[in-house]
Each structure stands twice: as C-alpha cells, then as structure tokens.
C-alpha positions in Angstrom: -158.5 187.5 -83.2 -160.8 187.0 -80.4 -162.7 184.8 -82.8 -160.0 182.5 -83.3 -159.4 181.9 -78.9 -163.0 180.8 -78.9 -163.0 178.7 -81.6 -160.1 177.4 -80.4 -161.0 177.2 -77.0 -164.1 175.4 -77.9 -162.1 172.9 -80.0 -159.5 171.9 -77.3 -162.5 171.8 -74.7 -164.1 168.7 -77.5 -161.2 167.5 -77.7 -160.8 167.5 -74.0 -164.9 166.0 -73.7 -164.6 162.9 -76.5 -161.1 161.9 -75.0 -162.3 161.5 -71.3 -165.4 160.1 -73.0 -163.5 157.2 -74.8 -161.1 156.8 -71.7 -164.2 156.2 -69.3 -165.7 153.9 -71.9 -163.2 151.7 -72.3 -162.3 151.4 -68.7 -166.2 149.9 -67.7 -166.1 147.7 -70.6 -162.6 146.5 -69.8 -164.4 145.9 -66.4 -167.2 144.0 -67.6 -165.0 141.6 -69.7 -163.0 141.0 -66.4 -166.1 140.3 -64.3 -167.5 138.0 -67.1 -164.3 136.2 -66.8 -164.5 135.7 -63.3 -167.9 134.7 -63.8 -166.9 132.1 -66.2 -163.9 131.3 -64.6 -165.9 130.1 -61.4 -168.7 128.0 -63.2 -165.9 125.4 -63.9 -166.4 122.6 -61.5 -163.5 120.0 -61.8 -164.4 116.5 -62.2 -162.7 114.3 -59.4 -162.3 110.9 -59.3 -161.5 109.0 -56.2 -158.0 107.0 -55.3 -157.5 104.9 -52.0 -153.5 103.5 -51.6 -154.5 100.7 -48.7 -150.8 99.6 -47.7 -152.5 97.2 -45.2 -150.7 99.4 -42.0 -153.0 102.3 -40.6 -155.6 104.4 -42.9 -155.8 104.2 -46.3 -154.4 107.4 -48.2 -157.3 108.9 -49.9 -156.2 110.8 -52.8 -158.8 113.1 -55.1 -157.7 112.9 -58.9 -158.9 115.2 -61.8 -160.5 112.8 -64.3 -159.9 112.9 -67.7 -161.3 111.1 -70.5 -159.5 108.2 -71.4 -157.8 107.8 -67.9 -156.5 104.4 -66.8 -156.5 103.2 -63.3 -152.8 102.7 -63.6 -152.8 107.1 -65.1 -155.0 107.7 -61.6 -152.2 106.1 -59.7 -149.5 107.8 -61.7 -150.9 111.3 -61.2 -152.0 110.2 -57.1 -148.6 109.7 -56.3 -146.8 112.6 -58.4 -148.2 114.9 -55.6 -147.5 112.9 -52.6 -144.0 111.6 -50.8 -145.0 107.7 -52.1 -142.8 106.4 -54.4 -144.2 104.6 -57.3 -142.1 101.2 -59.0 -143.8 99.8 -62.1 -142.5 96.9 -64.9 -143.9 96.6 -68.2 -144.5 93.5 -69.8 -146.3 92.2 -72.6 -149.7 92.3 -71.3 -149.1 95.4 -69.4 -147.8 97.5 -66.3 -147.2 95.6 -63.4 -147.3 97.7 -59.9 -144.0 96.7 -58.4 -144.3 98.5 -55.2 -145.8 102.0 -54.0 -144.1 103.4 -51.2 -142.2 100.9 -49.0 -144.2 98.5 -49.9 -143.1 96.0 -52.6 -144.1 93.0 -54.0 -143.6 90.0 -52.4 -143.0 91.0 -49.4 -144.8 89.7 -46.3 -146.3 87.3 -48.8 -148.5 90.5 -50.0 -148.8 92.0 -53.4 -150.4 95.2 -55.2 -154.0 93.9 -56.5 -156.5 97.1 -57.8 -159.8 97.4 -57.6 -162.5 99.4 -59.4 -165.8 99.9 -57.3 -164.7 97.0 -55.0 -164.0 94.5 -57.8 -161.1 93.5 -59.1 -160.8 93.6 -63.0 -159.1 90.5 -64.3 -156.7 93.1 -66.8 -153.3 95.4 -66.0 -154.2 98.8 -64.2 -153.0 100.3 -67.6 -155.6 98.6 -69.5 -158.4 99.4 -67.5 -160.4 102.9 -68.6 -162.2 104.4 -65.5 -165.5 106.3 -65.6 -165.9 109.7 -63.7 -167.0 109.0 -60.0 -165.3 105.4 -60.5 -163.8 104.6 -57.0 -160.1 103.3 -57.7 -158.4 101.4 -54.7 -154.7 99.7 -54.6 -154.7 97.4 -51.8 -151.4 95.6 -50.4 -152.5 92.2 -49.7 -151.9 88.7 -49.5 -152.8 86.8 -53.2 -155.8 84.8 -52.7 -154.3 82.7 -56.1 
C-alpha cells in the first residue's frame, strides 16, 4: 500500500513539474512574439507627403499627408481637409474636378481663384488627374488668374 502513495506521489509531483514546465514555456515565447511585434511594429516609417492651403490672408496651412501610390493632388487635398475645420467645394466636369472653394474662400471672389501647384509649377491638367510622387510638395494657392 505504501508502494502505491509513492508511486502516486511521484506521478502527481510529474505531473505537477511538466505542467509548470509548459505553462512557463509558453508564457516567454508568448513574450517574444509580443516584443517581435513591437519591434516590427516600430520599423514602419510612414511616408508623408507635403500639402500647403495658401488662402492669400496670413500663413499658409501646412498640412502632412500619408502618401499612397496612385494619389492625386486633388486625393492629397481631399484627405488634408477631412482632418481640418476647412471646408472643401469641388464640381466635376468633363475634363475633371474643379476646386470651387476651400474654406471661405471661393472662386471668383476678389477676382481670385484656386490654381495648384506641384513643386512650384503649375500643371496645365485638373488636380484629379495629376499623380504625385512621394516627397512631391503640393500647394493650393488663392490667387488672382494671370489668364
């Protein structure tokens, strides 16, 4: 009888050993995967392209976008002024999406309109035509038409 305590003793007590074993095991790998993520998590770096609204009174609002392939200059304003109390009024015509007004400014008045520029020249297309390049400098500038 005293046999069987001992065995049985010495069962529960390996029992005992290969469940803390597996327990503590998986805990430090769970760990690891966790730091890896983190790891991973901060080697991202978001590409950031650059939007300037000039409404022609005080500073320019300077505005950093995450690029995306593909993006238009007219998708950099959309997503520029999501996030930002300017209001954004747009018509869209045959050859493309005009820029009505942004903000309080609209066009026409003062004599001014919305032109866009792309590394300080103006492309000769609509905002929504025109694919932007990462570290492209985008600018929307309320001013009088030299047309």
């Amino acid at each position: 009888m005293k046999k069987i305590y001992i065995f049985l003793g010495i069962g529960i007590g390996i029992i005992l050993i290969i469940g803390s074993w597996l327990m503590f095991s998986s805990k430090i790998s769970q760990q690891a995967f966790q730091e890896e993520i983190k790891i991973s998590q901060g080697d991202i770096k978001k590409e950031i392209v650059l939007l300037v609204i000039d409404d022609g009174e005080g500073a320019p609002k300077n505005f950093e976008v995450e690029f995306n392939e593909g993006m238009t200059a007219f998708d950099l304003l959309e997503e520029g002024t999501e996030n930002s109390d300017l209001f954004l009024k747009t018509k869209t015509y045959d050859i493309g999406i005009l820029i009505e007004a942004i903000g309080d400014k609209e066009n026409g008045q003062d004599e001014k309109y919305w032109f866009y520029y792309v590394n300080g020249k103006m492309p000769m297309i609509s905002a929504d035509k025109e694919e932007i390049k990462l570290e492209d400098k985008v600018e929307f500038r309320f001013e009088k038409s030299s047309f």
